[in-house]
C-alpha positions as CSV (number, residue, x, y, z in Angstrom):
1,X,-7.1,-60.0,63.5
2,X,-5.8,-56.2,64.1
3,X,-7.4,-53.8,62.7
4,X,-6.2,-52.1,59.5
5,X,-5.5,-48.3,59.2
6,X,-6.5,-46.4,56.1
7,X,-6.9,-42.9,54.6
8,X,-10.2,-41.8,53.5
9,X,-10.0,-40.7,49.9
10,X,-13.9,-39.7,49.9
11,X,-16.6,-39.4,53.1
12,X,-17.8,-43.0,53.8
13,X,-20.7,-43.0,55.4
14,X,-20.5,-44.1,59.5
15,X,-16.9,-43.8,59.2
16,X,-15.3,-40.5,58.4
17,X,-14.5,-37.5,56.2
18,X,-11.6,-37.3,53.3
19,X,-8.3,-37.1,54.8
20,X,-9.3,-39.4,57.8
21,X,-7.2,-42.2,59.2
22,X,-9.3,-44.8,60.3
23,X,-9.2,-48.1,61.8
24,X,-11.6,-51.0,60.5
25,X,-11.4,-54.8,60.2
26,X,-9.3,-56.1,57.5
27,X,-12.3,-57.5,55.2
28,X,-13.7,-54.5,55.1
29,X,-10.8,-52.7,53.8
30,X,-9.7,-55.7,50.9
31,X,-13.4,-56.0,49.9
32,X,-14.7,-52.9,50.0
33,X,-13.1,-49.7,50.7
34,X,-9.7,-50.2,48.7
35,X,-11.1,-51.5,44.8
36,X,-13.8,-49.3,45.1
37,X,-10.9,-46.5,45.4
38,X,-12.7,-45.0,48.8
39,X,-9.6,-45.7,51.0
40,X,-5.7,-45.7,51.0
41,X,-3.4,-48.1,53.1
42,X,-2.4,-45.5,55.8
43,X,1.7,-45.8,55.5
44,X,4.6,-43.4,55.4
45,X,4.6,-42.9,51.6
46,X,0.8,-42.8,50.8
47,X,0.0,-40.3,54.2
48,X,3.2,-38.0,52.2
49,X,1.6,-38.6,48.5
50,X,-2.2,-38.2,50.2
51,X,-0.7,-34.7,51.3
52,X,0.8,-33.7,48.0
53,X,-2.7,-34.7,46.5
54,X,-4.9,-33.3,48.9
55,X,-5.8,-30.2,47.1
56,X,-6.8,-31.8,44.2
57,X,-9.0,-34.3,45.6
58,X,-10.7,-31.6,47.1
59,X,-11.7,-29.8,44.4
60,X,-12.6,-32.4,42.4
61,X,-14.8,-33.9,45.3
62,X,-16.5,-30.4,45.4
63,X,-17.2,-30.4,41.6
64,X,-18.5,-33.8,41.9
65,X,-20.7,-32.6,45.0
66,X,-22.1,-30.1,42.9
67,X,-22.9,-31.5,39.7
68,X,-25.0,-34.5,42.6
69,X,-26.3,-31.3,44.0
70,X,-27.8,-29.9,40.4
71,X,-29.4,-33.6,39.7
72,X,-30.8,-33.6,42.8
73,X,-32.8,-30.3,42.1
74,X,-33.8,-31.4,39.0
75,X,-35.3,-35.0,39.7
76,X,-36.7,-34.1,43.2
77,X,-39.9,-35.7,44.2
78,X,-38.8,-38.6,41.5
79,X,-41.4,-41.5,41.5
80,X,-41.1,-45.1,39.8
81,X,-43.4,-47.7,39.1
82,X,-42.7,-51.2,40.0
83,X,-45.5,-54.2,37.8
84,X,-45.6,-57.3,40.5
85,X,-47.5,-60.5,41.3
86,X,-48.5,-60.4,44.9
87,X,-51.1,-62.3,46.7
88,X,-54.6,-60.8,47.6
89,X,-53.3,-59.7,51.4
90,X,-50.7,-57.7,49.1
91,X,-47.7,-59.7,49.8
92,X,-45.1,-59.7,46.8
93,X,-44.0,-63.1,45.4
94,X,-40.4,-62.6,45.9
95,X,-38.9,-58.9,46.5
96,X,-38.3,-55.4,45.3
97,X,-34.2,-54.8,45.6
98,X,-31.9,-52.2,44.7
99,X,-31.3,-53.2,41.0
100,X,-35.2,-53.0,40.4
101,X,-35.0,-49.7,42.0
102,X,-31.8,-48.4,39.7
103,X,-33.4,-49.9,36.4
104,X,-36.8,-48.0,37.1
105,X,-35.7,-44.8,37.9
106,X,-32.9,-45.0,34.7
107,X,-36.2,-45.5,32.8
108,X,-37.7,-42.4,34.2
109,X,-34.9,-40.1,33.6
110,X,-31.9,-40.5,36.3
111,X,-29.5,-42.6,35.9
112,X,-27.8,-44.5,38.9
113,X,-26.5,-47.4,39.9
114,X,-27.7,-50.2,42.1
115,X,-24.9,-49.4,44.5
116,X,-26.5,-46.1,44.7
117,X,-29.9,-47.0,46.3
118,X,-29.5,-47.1,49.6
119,X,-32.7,-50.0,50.7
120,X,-32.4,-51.1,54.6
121,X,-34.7,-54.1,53.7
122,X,-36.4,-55.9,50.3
123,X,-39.7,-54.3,49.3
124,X,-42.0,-57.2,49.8
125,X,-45.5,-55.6,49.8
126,X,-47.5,-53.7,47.5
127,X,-47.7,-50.1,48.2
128,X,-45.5,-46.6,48.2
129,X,-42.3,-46.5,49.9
130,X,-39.6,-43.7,50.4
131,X,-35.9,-45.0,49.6
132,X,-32.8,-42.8,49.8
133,X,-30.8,-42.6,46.5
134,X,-27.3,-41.4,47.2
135,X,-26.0,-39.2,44.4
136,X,-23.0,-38.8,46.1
137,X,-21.7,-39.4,49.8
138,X,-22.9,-35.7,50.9
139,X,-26.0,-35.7,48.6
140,X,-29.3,-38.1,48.6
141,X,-32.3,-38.1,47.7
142,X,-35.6,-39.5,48.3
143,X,-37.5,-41.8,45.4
144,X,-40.9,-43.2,46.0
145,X,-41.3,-46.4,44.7
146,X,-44.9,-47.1,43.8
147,X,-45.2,-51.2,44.0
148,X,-48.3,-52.8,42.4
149,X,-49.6,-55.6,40.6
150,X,-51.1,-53.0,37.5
151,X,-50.3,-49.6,36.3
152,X,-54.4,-48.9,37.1
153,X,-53.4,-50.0,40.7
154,X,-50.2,-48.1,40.7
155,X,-52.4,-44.6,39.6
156,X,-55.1,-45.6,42.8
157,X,-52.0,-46.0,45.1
158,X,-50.6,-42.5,44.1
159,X,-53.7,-41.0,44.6
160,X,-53.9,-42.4,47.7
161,X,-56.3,-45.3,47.7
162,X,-56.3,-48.1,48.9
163,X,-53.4,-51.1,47.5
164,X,-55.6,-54.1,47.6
165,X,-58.9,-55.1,46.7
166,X,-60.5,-53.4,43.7
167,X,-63.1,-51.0,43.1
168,X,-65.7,-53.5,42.6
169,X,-65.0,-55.5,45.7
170,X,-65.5,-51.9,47.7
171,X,-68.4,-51.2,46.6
172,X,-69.7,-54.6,47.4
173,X,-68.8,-54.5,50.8
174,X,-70.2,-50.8,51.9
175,X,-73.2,-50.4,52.8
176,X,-75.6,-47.8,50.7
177,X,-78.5,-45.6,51.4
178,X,-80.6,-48.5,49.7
179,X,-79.6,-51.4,51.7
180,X,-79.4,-49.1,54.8
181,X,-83.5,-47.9,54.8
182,X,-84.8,-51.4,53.2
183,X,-83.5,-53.3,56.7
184,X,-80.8,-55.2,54.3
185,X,-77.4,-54.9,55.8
186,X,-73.9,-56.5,54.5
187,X,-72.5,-59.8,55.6
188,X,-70.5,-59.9,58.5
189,X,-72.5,-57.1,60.1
């Protein structure tokens, strides 16, 4: 199949800029990049109309940028808590995705879409990870998302302690002053 030239309405990430004619593969273009309003066929009438329109796509994509800019300021450092069941090695039964992601942080004040989080893989383990949350294609931000099986264990992880295991089980397992001096030492030792 040949490839299929279009006319970047907004910048699309690992392709181009606004006002660039690109090649890419047809699906690409039917599925993605023309209902999603990103991209124009790239013939003699919408190249002339693109032209006509350029100035105001410009302006509009700079008020757009801005108004991404001034949410960004205001919700950085943004962190969300995630309730899962996981095993005891931490392992998630099932995943973390982007619509988990998107519904948690709406609860905590900014309101995106799943098509915003930007997640190279599923979350499946307990713990804190950074995702990128793209505001708009020149503005992103990072979200931590806290993933635990409590909200007790999601306050320990954001401290800093350790995911699994709880405070009990710790406590078992190090040795003290006590056990130390009286010759006792733990199992496994």
């Amino acid at each position: 199949m040949a490839a299929v030239e279009l006319i970047l309405l907004q910048r699309v990430e690992k392709l181009g800029q606004m006002g660039d004619v690109v090649k890419v593969k047809p699906g690409y273009a039917r599925n993605y990049l023309l209902p999603q309003k990103k991209a124009l066929r790239a013939n003699k009438d919408n190249r002339a109309r693109f032209e006509e329109q350029r100035a105001q796509l410009e302006a509009q994509n700079i008020k757009r940028r801005e108004e991404a800019e001034r949410v960004a300021e205001r919700v950085v450092g943004l962190s969300v808590v995630i309730i899962r069941q996981a095993g005891e090695a931490g392992s998630l039964y099932g995943s973390v995705s982007s619509r988990d992601i998107a519904e948690a942080s709406t609860a905590a004040g900014l309101t995106i879409d799943r098509s915003q989080v930007v997640l190279e893989h599923p979350i499946k383990t307990l713990g804190l990870t950074k995702v990128r949350v793209a505001l708009h294609p020149e503005v992103s931000i990072p979200v931590t998302v806290n993933v635990a099986r409590s909200p007790e264990e999601a306050e320990r992880q954001a401290r800093g302690e350790r995911a699994t295991g709880t405070a009990d089980e710790d406590e078992d397992q190090a040795p003290t002053e006590e056990n130390i001096f009286e010759g006792d030492t733990p199992q496994g030792n």
